[in-house]
C-alpha positions in Angstrom: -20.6 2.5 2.6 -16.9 2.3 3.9 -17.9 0.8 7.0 -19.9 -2.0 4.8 -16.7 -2.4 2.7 -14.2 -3.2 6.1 -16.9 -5.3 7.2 -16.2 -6.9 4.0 -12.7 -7.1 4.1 -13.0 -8.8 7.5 -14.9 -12.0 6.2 -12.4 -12.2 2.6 -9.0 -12.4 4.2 -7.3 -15.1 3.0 -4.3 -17.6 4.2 -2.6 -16.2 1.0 -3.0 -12.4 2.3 -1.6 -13.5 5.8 1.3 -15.1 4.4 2.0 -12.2 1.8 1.8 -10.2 4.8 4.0 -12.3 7.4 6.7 -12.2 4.1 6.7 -8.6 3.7 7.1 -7.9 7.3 9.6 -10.2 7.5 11.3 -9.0 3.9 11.0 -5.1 5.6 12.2 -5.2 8.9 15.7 -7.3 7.9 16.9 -4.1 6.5 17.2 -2.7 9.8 19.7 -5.3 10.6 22.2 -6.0 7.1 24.4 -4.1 8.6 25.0 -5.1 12.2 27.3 -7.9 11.4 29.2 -5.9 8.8 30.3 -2.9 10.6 34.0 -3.4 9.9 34.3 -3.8 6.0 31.8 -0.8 5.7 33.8 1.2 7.9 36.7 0.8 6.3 35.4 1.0 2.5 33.6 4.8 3.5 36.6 5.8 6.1 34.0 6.1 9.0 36.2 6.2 12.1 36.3 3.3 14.3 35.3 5.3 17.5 31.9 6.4 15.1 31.4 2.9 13.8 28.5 1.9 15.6 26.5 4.9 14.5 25.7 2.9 11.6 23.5 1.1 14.2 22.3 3.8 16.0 21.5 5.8 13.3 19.3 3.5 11.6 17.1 2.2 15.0 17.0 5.6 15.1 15.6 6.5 12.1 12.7 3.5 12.7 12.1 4.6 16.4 11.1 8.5 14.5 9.0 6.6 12.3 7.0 4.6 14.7 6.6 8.2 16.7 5.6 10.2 13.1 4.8 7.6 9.9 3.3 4.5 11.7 0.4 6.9 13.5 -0.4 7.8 9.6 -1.8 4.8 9.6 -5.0 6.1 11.0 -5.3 9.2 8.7 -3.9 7.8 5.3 -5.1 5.1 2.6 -2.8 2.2 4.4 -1.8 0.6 1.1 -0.4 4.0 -0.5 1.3 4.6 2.8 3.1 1.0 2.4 4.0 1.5 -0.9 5.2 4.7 -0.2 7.5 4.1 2.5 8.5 1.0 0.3 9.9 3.1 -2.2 11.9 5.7 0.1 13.6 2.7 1.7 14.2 0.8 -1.7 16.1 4.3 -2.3 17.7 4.4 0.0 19.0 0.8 0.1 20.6 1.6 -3.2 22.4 4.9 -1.8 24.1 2.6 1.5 25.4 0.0 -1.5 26.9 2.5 -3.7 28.2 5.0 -0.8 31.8 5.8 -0.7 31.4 8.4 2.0 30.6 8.0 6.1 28.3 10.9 5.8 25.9 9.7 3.1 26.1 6.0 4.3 24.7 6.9 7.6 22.4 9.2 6.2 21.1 6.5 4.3 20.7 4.1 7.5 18.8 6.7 8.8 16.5 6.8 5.9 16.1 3.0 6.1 15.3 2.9 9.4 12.7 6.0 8.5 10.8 3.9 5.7 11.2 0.2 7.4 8.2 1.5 9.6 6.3 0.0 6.9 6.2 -3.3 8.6 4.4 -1.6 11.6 1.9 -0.2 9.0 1.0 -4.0 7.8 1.0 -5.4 11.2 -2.3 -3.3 12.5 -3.7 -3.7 8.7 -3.7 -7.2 9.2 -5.5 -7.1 12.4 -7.8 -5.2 10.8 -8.5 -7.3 7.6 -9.0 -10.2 10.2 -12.1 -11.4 11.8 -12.6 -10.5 15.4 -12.3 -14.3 16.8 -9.3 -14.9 14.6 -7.7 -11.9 15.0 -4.7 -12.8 17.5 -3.4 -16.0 15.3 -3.2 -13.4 12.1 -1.2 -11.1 13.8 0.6 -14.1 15.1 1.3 -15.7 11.7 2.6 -11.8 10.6 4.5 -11.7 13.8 6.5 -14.5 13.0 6.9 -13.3 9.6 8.7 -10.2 11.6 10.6 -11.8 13.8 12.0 -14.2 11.2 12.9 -11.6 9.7 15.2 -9.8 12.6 16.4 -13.2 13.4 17.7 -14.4 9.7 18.9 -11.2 8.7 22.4 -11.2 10.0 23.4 -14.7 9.4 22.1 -13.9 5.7 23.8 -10.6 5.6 27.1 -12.3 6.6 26.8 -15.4 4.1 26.5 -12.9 1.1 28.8 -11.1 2.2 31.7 -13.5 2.5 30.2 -14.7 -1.2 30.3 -11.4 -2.4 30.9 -8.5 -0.8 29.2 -5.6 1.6 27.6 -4.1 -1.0 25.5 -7.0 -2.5 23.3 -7.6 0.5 21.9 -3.9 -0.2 21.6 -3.7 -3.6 19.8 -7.2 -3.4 17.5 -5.5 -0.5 17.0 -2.7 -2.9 15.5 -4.9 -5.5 13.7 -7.2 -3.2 12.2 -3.6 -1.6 11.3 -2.5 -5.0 9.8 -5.7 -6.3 7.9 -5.7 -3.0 6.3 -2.3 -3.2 5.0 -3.6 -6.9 3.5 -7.0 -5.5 1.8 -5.2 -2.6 0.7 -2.1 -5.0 -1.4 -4.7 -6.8 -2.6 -6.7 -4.1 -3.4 -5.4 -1.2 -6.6 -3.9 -0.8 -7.5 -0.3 -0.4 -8.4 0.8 3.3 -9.6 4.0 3.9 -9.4 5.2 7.5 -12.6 6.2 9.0 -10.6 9.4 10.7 -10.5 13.5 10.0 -8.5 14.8 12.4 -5.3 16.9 11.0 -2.0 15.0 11.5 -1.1 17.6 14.4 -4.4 16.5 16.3 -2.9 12.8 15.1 0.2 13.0 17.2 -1.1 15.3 19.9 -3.5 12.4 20.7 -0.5 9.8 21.5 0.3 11.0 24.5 -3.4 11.1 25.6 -3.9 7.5 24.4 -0.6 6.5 26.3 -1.8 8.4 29.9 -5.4 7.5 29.3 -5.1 3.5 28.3 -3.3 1.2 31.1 -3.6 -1.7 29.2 -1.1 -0.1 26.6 1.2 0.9 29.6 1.2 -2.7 30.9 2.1 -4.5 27.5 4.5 -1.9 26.7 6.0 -2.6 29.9 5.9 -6.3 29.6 7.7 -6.3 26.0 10.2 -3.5 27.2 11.6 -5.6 29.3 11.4 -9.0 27.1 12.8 -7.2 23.9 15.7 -6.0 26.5 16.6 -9.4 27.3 16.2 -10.4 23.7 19.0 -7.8 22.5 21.0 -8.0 25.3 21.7 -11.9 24.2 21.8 -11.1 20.8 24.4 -9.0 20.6 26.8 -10.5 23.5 26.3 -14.0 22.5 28.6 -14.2 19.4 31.2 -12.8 21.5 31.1 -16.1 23.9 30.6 -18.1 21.2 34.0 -16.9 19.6 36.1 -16.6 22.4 34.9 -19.3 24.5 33.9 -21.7 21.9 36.1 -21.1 19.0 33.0 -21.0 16.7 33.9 -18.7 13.1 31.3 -16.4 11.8 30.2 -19.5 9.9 29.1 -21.1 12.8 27.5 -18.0 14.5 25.7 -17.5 11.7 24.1 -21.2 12.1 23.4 -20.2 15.3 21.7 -17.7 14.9 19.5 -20.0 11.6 19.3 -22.3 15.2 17.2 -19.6 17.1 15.2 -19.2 14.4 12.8 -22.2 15.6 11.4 -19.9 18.2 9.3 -17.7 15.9 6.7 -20.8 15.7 5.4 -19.3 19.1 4.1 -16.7 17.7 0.6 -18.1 15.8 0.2 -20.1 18.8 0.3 -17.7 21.3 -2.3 -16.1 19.2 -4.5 -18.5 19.2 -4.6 -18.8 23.1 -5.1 -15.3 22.8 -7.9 -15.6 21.0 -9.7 -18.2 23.1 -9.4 -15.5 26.0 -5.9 -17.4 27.6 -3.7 -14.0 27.5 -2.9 -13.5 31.2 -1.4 -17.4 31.2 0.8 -17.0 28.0 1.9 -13.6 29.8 3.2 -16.0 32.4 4.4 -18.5 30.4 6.5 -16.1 28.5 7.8 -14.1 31.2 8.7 -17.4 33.0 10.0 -18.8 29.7 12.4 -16.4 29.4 13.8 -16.4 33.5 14.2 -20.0 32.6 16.0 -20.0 29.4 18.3 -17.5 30.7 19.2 -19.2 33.9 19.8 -22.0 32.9 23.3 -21.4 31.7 23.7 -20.2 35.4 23.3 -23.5 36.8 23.7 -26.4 34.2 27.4 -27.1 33.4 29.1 -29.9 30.9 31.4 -30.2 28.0 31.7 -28.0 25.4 29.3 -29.7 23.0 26.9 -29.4 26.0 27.1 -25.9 27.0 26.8 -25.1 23.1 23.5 -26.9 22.4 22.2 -25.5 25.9 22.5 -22.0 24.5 20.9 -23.1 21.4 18.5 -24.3 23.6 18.3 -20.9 25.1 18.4 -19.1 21.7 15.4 -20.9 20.5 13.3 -20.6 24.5 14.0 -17.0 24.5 13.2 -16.1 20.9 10.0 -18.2 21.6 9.1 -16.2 24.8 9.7 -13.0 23.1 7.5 -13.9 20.5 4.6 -15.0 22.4 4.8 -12.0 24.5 4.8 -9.3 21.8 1.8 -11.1 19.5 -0.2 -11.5 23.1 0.2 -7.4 23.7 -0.2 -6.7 20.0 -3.8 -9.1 20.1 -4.7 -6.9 23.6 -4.2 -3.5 22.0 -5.7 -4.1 18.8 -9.1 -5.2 20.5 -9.6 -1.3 21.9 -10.6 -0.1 18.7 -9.9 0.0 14.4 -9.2 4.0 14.8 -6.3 4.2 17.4 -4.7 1.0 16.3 -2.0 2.5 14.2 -1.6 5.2 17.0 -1.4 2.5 19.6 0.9 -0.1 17.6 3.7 3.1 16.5 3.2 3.7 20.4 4.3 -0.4 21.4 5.9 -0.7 19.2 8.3 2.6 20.1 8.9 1.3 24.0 9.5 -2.1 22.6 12.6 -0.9 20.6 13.4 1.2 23.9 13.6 -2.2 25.7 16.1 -3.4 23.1 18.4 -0.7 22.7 18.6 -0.4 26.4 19.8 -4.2 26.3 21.7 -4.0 23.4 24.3 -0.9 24.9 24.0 -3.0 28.3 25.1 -6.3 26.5 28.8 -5.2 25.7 29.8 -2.9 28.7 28.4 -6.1 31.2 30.4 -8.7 29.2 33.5 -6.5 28.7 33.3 -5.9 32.8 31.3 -8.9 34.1 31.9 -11.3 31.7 29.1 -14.2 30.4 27.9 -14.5 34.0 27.1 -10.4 34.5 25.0 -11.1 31.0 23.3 -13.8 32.1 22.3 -12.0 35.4 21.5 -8.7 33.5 19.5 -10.8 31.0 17.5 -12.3 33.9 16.7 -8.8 35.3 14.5 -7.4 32.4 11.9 -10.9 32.6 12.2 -10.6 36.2 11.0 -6.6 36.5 8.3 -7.8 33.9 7.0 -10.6 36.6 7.2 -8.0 38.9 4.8 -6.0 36.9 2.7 -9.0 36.5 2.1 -9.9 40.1 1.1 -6.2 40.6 -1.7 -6.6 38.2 -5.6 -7.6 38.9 -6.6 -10.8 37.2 -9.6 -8.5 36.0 -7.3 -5.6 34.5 -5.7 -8.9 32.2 
């Protein structure tokens, strides 16, 4: 009878669901970035040293890298929509903790917590991909995708307009109530779904490790997005420092850069789609190439000042776009091995992709500080570079 009812569920998702899906991602996941851009004010309004400011970063990727490793994998055990919900509420929680705080201790605690319950968005990603038909299953996740990575990418130029219209605090006390309201609207209408699984949760996470030695496919993807997402944070978080310093823009204008980037999240349903009509291994390329390009071309093209600052756009919206194709391409290849290890495999890519990105991230500020642009560039261009590596190595076959 369960089986019967997925089989249902497959046939009855809607463009409505998708979307509600794609926005709560998207809703979810900006909570693990409020507070990048706002590191100073909150340091100085709970007395966190300087030295220990960038904990409140840590901390909270952190917090979601646990969660992927211990909540997502849940997903295979647990009724997905009370698992959702659930987490909602923990991180609506503790949204309203971080705005309130007055203390270092309790702050980070709470970005550790939010980190620890934003793993909901990995929980809805594989849900979709099972509510989907098997032919149409890559463009969902694609469409959700984007949702996702709209939401990383709009979440610190947002977080920095409310704050210089308010103050710190209001970004998470407006995060706690969009959270909350969230939990509600997903409480009512996403359906049940019942994992056909009865191992213990021990067994659960003892099996990761098999699944990651026993399935090369995984291993490949992870590797792929590892090195994408690296190159992804490691422009992200030295690009507003050019952009200051060389080009004079204020946080206003980084924060319209960053809106600028946000054009590159279209590649996600589209890669999906060549995904689903059996095109994977040439997206694989085209991203991986996409992103060699977008990054070298700083390197070699040279003009004015208006010039060099729409190439970057340029190379903000090719290498958001690259990313994006890459991850929904690995996410579509994963999700094909099977409805009972997809939470276990998603928590598991999902894990190494957040490796790639802190990797980048703590690379991006001692190579600018040392190198300067050109050492980020050429760092940048490494991670795409070891992922064609990777690429070439691989049988058309094992694609």
């Amino acid at each position: 009878m369960q089986q019967q009812q997925q089989q249902q569920h497959q046939q009855d998702i809607s463009a409505a669901m998708v979307w509600l899906m794609a926005t709560a991602t998207g809703l979810i996941v900006a909570n693990l970035y409020y507070a990048q851009p706002l590191v100073g004010p909150i340091s100085r309004a709970t007395g966190l040293d300087a030295g220990a400011a960038g904990l409140i970063v840590t901390l909270t990727q952190m917090g979601y890298c646990l969660g992927m490793l211990f909540i997502v994998p849940l997903g295979d055990l647990v009724e997905n929509r009370r698992l959702i919900v659930t987490a909602l509420a923990g991180t609506a929680c503790a949204l309203a903790v971080a705005a309130f705080s007055t203390s270092a201790p309790l702050f980070l605690a709470a970005m550790f917590c939010i980190g620890l319950g934003s793993v909901a968005a990995q929980i809805i990603v594989p849900f979709a991909a099972h509510l989907a038909k098997p032919e149409t299953r890559g463009q969902t996740v694609g469409t959700v995708v984007s949702g996702l990575l709209l939401g990383i990418m709009l979440a610190r130029p947002v977080s920095s307009i409310v704050t210089d219209a308010l103050n710190w605090h209001a970004i998470f006390v407006l995060s706690a109530l969009a959270t909350a309201a969230l939990a509600l609207v997903l409480r009512r209408l996403l359906p049940l779904r019942e994992p056909d699984h009865t191992s213990t949760y021990a067994a659960l996470l003892g099996s990761m490790w098999h699944l990651l030695k026993t399935t090369p496919i995984l291993r490949r993807r992870a590797a792929y997005q590892f090195c994408m997402f690296g190159s992804f944070s490691l422009f992200w978080t030295t690009v507003p420092l050019i952009l200051t310093n060389a080009y004079g823009l204020t946080q206003t204008g980084i924060a319209l850069f960053a809106l600028a980037g946000v054009a590159g999240a279209i590649a996600s349903p589209i890669a999906g789609r060549r995904a689903d009509q059996g095109k994977s291994r040439s997206t694989t390329l085209i991203a991986l190439l996409g992103a060699v390009a977008s990054l070298a071309a700083p390197l070699l093209l040279h003009g004015s000042r208006t010039f060099e600052v729409g190439l970057l756009v340029a190379v903000a919206i090719g290498l958001d776009a690259a990313v994006s194709a890459n991850l929904v391409t690995g996410q579509r290849a994963i999700y094909a091995l099977g409805a009972d290890v997809r939470s276990r495999l998603n928590g598991l890519y999902m894990s190494i992709f957040f490796l790639g990105g802190a990797l980048g991230s703590s690379l991006g500020g001692w190579t600018y500080a040392h190198h300067g642009w050109q050492g980020v560039l050429v760092a940048g261009l490494s991670f795409p570079a070891a992922g064609l590596l990777v690429f070439v190595t691989e049988s058309r076959r094992s694609q």
